[in-house]
C-alpha positions in Angstrom: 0.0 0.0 0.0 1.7 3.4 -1.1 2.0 6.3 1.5 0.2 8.3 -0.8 -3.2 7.1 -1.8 -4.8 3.5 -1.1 -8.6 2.6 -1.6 -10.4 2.2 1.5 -12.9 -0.8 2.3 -15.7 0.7 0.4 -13.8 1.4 -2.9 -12.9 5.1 -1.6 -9.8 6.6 -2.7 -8.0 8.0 -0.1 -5.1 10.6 0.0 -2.5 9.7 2.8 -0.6 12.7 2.3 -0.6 13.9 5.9 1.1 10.4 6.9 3.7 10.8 4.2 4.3 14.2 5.3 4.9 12.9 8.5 7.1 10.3 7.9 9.5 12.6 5.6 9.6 15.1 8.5 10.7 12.6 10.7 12.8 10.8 8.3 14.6 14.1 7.8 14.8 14.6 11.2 16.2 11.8 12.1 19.0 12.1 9.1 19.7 15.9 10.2 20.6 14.9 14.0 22.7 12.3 13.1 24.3 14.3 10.9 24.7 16.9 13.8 25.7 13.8 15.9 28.7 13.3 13.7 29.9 17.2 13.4 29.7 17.4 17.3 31.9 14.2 17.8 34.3 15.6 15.0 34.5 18.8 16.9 35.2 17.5 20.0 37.7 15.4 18.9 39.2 18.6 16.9 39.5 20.7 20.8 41.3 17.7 22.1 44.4 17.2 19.3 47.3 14.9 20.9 50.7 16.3 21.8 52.9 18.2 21.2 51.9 21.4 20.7 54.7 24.4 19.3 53.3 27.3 20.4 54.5 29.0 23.4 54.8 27.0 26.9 53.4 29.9 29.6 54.4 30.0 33.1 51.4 28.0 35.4 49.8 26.4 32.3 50.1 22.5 32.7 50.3 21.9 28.5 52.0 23.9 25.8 49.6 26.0 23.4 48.8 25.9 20.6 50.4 28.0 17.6 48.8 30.3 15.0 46.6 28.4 12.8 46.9 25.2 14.6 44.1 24.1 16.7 43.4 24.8 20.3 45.4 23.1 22.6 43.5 21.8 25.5 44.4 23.6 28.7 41.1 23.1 31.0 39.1 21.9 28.4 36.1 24.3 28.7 36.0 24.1 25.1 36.1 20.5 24.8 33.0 20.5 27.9 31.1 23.9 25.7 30.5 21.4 22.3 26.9 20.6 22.9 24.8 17.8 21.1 23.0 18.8 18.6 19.9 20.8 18.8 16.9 20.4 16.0 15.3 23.8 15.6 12.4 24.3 13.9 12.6 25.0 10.1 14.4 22.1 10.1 18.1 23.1 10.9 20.1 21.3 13.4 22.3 24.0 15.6 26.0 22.3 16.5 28.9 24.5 18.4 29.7 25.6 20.9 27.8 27.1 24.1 31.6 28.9 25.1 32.7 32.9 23.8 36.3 30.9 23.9 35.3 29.2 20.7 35.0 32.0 18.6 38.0 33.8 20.2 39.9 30.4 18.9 37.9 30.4 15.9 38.4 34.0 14.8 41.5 35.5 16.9 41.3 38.6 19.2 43.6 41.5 18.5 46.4 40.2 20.9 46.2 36.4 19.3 46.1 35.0 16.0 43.4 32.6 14.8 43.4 29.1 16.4 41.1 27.5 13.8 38.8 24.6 15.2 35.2 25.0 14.0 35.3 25.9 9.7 38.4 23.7 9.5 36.1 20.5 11.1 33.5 21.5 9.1 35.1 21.8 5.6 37.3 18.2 6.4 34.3 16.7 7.8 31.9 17.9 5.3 32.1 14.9 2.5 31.3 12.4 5.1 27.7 14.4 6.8 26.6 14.7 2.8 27.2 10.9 2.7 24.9 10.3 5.7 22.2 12.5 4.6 22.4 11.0 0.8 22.1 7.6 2.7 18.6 5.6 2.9 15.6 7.5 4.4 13.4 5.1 4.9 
């Protein structure tokens, strides 16, 4: 029986578009958060690069930071702890970052500190493989 019509009992037609609707909006749901599920993991795994690092090693600071245009070296790891899960907001975009003004300091640079790229670098890298899951199956 298609999602879109089916004859009822009595020889009816009958439209079924609401329950198609339905099950494309979830559907795509369902594709967007994982999607968003993916990015996040990527993101965190971005904030928390191994050893060693060749920026500059600062008096009380347990690891070394990171150098212009390299990622952010974890220090505390309120970065790492700002990368929420995913959140679905209504129009049907998924919302992945982080919660953390640190990020886009990193992200952008301040006056006194040169870019520490984490969040378009992820994304353009990672991007191939979040078109691959939403291109998969639906339904």
């Amino acid at each position: 029986m298609s999602l879109f019509r089916g004859v009822s009992r009595a020889g009816r037609v009958v439209s079924r578009v609401d329950r198609a609707m339905k099950t494309i909006d979830l559907a795509s749901k369902a594709k967007l958060m994982e999607a968003g599920f993916y990015m996040r993991n990527r993101l965190v795994e971005k904030v928390q690069p191994p050893p060693p690092r060749t920026g500059t090693h600062y008096a009380g600071m347990r690891q070394r930071s990171s150098a212009p245009e390299e990622p952010p070296a974890k220090q505390e790891g309120d970065l790492q702890r700002s990368i929420r899960p995913p959140v679905w907001e209504d129009g049907g975009t998924v919302r992945v970052g982080s919660t953390s003004k640190i990020g886009v300091f990193l992200e952008r640079g301040t006056s006194k500190m040169a870019p520490r790229p984490w969040f378009v670098t992820t994304w353009e890298s990672r991007k191939p493989e979040v078109m691959r899951i939403l291109g998969r199956k639906w339904f």
